[in-house]
C-alpha positions as a Python dict, from the first residue, in 0.01 Angstrom:
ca = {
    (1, 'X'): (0, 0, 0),
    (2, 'X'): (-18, 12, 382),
    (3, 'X'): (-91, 350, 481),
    (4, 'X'): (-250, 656, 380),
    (5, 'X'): (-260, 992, 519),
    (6, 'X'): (-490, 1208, 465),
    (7, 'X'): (-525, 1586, 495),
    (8, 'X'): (-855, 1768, 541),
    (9, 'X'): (-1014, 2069, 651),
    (10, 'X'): (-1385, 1890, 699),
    (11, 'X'): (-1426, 1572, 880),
    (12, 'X'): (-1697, 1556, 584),
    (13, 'X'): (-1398, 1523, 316),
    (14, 'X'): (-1230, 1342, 576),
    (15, 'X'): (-1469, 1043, 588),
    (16, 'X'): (-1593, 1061, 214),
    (17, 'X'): (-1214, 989, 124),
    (18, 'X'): (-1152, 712, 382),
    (19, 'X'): (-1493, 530, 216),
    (20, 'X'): (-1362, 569, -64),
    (21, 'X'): (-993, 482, -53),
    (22, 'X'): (-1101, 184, 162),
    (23, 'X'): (-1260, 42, -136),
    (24, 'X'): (-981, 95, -356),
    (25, 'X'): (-715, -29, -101),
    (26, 'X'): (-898, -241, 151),
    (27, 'X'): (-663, -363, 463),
    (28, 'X'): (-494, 36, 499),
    (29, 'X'): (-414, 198, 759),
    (30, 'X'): (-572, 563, 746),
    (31, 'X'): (-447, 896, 957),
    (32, 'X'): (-578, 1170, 923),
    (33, 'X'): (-465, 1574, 972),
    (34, 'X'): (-655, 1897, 933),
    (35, 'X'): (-387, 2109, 844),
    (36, 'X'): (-46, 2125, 641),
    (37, 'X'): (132, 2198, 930),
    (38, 'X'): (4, 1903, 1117),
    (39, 'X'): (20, 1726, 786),
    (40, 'X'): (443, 1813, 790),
    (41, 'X'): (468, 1718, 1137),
    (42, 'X'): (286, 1337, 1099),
    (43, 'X'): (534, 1292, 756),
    (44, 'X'): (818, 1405, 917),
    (45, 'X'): (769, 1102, 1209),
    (46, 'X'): (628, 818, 1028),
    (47, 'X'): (628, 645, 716),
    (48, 'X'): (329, 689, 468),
    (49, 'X'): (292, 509, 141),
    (50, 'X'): (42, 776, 23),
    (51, 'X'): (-64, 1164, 115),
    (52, 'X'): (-390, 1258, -13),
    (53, 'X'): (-467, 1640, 53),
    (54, 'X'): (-825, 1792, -5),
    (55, 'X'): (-704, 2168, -88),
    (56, 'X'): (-726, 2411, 8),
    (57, 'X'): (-672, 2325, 375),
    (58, 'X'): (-696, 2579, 658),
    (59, 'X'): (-318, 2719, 668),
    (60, 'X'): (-233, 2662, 355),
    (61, 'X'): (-306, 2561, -34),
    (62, 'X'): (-126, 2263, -41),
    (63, 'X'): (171, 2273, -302),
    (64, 'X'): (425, 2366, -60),
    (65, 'X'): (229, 2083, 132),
    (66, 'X'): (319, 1861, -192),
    (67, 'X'): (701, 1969, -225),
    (68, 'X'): (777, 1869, 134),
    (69, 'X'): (623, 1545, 119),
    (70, 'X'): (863, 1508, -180),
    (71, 'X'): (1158, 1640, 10),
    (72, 'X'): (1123, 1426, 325),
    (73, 'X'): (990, 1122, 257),
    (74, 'X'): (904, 861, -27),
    (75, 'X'): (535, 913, -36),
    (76, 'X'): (363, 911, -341),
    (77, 'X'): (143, 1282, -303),
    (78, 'X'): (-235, 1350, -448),
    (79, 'X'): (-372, 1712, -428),
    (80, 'X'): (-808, 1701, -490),
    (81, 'X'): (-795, 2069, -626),
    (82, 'X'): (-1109, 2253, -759),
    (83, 'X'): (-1140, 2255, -1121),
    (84, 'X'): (-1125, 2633, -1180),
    (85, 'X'): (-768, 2613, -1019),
    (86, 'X'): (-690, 2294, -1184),
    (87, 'X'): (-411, 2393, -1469),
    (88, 'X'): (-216, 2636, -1181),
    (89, 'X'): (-193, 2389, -921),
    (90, 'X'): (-87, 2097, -1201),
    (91, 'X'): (162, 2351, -1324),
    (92, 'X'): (358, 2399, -1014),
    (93, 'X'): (365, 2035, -880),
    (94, 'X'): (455, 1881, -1142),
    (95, 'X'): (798, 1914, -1118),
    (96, 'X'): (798, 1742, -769),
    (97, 'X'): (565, 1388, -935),
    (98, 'X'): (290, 1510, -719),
    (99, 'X'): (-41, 1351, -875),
    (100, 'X'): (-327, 1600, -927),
    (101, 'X'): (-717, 1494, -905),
    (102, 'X'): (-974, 1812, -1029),
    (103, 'X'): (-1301, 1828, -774),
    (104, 'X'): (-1596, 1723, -806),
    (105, 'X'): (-1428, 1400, -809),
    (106, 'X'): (-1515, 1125, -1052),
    (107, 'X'): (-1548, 800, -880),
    (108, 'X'): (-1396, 583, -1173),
    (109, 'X'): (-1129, 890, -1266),
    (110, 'X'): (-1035, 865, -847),
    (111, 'X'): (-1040, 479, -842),
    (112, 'X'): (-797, 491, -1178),
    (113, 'X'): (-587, 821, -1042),
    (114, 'X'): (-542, 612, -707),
    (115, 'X'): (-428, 269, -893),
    (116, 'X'): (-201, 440, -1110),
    (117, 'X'): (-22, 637, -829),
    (118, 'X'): (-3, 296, -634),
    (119, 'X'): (163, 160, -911),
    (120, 'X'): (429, 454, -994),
    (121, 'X'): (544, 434, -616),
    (122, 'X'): (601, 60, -673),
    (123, 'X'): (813, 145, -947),
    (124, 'X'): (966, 435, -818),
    (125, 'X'): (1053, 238, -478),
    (126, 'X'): (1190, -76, -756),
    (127, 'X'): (1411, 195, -949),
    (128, 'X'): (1552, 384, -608),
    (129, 'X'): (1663, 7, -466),
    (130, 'X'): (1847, -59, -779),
    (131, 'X'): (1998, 257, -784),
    (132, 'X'): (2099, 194, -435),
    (133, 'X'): (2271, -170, -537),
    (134, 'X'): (2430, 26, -842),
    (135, 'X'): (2568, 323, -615),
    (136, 'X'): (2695, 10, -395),
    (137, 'X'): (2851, -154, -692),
    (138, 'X'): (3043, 195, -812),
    (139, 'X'): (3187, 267, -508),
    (140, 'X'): (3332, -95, -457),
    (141, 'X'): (3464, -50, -819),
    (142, 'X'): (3627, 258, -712),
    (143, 'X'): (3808, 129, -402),
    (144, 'X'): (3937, -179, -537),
    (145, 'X'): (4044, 55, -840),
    (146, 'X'): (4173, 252, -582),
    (147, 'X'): (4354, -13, -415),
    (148, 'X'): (4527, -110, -687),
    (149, 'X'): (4663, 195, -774),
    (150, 'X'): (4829, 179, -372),
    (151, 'X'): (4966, -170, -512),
    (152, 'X'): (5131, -67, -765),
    (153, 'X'): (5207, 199, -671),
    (154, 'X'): (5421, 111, -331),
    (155, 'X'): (5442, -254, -406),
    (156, 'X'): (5518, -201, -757),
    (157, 'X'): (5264, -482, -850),
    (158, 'X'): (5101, -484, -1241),
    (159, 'X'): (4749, -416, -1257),
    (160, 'X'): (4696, -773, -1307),
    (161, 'X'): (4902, -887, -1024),
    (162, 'X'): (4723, -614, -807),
    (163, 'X'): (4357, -759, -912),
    (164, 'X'): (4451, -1114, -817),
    (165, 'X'): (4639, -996, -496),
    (166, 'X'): (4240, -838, -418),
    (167, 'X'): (4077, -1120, -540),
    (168, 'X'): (4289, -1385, -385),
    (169, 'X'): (4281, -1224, -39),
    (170, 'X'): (3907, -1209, -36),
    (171, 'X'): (3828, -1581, -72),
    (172, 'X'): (4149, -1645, 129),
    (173, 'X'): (3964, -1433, 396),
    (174, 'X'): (3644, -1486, 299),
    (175, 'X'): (3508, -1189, 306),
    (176, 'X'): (3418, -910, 31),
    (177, 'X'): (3702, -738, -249),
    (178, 'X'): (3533, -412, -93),
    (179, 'X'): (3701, -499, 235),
    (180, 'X'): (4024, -603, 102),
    (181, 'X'): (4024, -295, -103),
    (182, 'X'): (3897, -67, 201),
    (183, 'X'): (4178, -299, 458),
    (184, 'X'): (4474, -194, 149),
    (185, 'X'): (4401, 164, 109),
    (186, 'X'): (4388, 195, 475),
    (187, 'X'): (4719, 18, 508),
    (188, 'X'): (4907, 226, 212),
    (189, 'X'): (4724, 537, 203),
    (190, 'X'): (4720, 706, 523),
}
């Protein structure tokens, strides 16, 4: 966890979080908005590990808030809600992973709430990079597939004769079966 922004209406919420985020996450780097809008504007230019938003703030209540942190960036979202409009606010975020805390805040509940949001974004960050190296590893199965197909198909190769054509030509080149298959389908399919 490196930084945290923070969205406020009071500079009193404003520094009762920071004390108390510092000791959960000591070493963060804080910012700090007063208003969705500004909140939307900060997300959409730099990189935040975490949004915490004391709702309601000034322009808005703070689920839209919640959905476009969601939408543009891979922040991990907390809405501090009162606890008469607890179940509402839980009910339409939750669709969107958004974590919701009920005011008064607990100290313990926060300090747990705060540790086990840390600890989802580590594994949602650990599950999006293998889904990355698996979307990698589909389409390189698909080109050389594809590439074999354009060998037998004008070269009248076998499947087997296409694969080691790939294969062979990539250590023979030294460079990737993606790049044979991509150097191929160029060549034959265009």
């Amino acid at each position: 966890m490196d930084r945290i922004l923070i969205a406020a209406g009071s500079d009193k919420h404003v520094s009762a979080l920071v004390s108390q985020l510092k000791e959960i996450f000591p070493g963060v780097r804080f910012s700090t908005v007063s208003t969705g809008r500004d909140a939307r504007r900060v997300v959409s230019e730099q990189d935040f590990d975490m949004i915490v938003v004391s709702c309601p703030l000034p322009d808005e209540n703070g689920t839209d808030l919640a959905e476009f942190v969601y939408s543009a960036s891979d922040a991990m979202c907390v809405l501090l809600v009162k606890s008469d409009i607890y179940e509402d606010v839980a009910d339409k975020v939750e669709d969107v992973g958004a974590m919701v805390i009920s005011k008064p805040l607990n100290r313990e509940l926060f300090y747990r709430a705060m540790r086990f949001t840390a600890a989802a974004r580590k594994r949602m960050l650990g599950i999006r990079s293998e889904n990355i190296k698996l979307q990698k590893k589909l389409e390189e199965i698909r080109s050389v597939n594809r590439a074999k197909l354009a060998l037998m198909q004008y070269l009248g190769f076998t499947e087997q004769q296409a694969h080691r054509y790939i294969e062979k030509e990539a250590m023979d080149m030294r460079c990737t079966k993606l790049e044979v298959a991509r150097k191929v389908i160029q060549m034959y399919e265009v």
